[in-house]
C-alpha positions as CSV (number, residue, x, y, z in Angstrom):
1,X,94.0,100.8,102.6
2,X,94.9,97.2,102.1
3,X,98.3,97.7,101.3
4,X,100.8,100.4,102.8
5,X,104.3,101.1,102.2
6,X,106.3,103.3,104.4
7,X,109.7,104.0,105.3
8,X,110.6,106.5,102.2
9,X,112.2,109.7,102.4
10,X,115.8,111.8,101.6
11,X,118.9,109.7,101.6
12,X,122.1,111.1,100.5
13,X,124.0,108.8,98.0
14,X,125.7,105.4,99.6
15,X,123.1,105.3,102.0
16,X,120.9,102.3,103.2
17,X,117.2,102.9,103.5
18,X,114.8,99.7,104.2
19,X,111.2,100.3,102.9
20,X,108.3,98.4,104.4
21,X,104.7,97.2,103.2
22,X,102.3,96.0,105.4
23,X,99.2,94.3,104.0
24,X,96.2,94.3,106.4
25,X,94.3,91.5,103.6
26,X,95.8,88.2,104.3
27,X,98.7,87.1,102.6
28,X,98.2,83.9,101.1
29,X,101.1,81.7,101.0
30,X,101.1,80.9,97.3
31,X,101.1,85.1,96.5
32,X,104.3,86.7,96.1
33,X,104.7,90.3,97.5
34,X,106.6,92.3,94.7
35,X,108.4,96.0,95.2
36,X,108.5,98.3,91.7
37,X,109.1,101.7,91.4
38,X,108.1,104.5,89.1
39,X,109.6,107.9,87.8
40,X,107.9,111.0,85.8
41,X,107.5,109.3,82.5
42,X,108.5,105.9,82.8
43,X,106.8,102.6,83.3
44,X,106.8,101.0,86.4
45,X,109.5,99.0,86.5
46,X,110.2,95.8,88.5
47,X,113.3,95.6,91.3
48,X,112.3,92.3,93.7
49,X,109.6,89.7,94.7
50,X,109.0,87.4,97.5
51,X,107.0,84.1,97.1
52,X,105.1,84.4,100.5
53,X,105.3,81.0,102.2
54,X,108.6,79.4,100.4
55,X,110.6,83.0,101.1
56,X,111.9,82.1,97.0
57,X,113.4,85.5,96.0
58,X,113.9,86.5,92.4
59,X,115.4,90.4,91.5
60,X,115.8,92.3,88.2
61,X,119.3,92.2,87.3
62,X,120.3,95.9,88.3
63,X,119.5,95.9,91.8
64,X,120.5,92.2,92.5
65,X,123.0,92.1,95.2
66,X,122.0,95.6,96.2
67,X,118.2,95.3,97.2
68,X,116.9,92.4,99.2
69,X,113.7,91.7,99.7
70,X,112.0,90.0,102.9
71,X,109.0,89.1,104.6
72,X,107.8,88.6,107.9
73,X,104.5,86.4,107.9
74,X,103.3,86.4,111.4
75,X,102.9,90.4,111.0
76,X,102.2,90.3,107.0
77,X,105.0,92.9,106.2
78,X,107.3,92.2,103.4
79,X,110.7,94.8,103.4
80,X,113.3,96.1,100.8
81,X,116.5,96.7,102.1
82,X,118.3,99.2,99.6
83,X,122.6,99.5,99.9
84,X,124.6,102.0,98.5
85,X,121.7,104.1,97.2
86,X,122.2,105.8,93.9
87,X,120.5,109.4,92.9
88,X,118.8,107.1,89.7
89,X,117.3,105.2,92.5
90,X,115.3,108.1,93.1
91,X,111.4,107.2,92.4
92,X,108.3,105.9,94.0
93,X,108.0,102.9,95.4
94,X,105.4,100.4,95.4
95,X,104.8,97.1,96.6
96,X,102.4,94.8,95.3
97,X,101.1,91.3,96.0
98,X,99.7,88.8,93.6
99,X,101.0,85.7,91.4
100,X,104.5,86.7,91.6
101,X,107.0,87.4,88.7
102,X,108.5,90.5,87.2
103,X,105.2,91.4,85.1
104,X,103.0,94.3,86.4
105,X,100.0,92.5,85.5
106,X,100.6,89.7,87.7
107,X,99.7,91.6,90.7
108,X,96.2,93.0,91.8
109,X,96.8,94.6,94.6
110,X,99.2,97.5,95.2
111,X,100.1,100.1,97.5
112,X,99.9,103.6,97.3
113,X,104.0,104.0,97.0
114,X,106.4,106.2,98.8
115,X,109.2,108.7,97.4
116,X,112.4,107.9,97.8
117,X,115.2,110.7,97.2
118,X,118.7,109.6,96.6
119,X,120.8,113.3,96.9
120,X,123.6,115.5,97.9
């Protein structure tokens, strides 16, 4: 395992949940660590990414101002802190590092997700 998320499980709706990844590869400071997230049938689809040694953030419009993503670099964990959780937030999630952006194909290496239930 090089990369591993944690921290999914069953949330009821308007609740925070704050997912980790820790990489146990290096994180080089020009990477980015990205967060995406998958249902049944759909592409992945990208919420937030980190540029590892600036701390630059960019989001996808739908979860800005309601996910933020972090990173701690002494302990090569990045986080993403979800507010006011939704049941269409309901997916796995991955994180991801690589080049950075909101393309899939940007990054190489990726976790093995973890489920995240939004429901009453």
């Amino acid at each position: 395992v090089q990369l591993e998320e944690s921290g999914g499980g069953l949330v009821q709706p308007g609740d925070s949940l704050t997912l980790s990844c820790k990489s146990y590869l290096h994180v080089s400071g020009s990477d980015a660590m990205g967060w995406f997230r998958q249902t049944p049938g759909k592409e992945r689809e990208f919420l937030a990414a980190v540029r590892w040694a600036s701390g630059d953030t960019w989001y996808e419009q739908a979860v800005k101002g309601r996910f933020t993503i972090s990173r701690e670099i002494a302990k090569n964990i990045g986080f993403l802190q979800m507010n006011r959780l939704k049941p269409e937030d309901t997916a796995v999630y991955y994180c991801a590092t690589g080049s950075g952006g909101s393309t899939i194909w940007n990054y190489g290496l990726w976790g093995q997700g973890t489920l995240v239930t939004v429901s009453s």
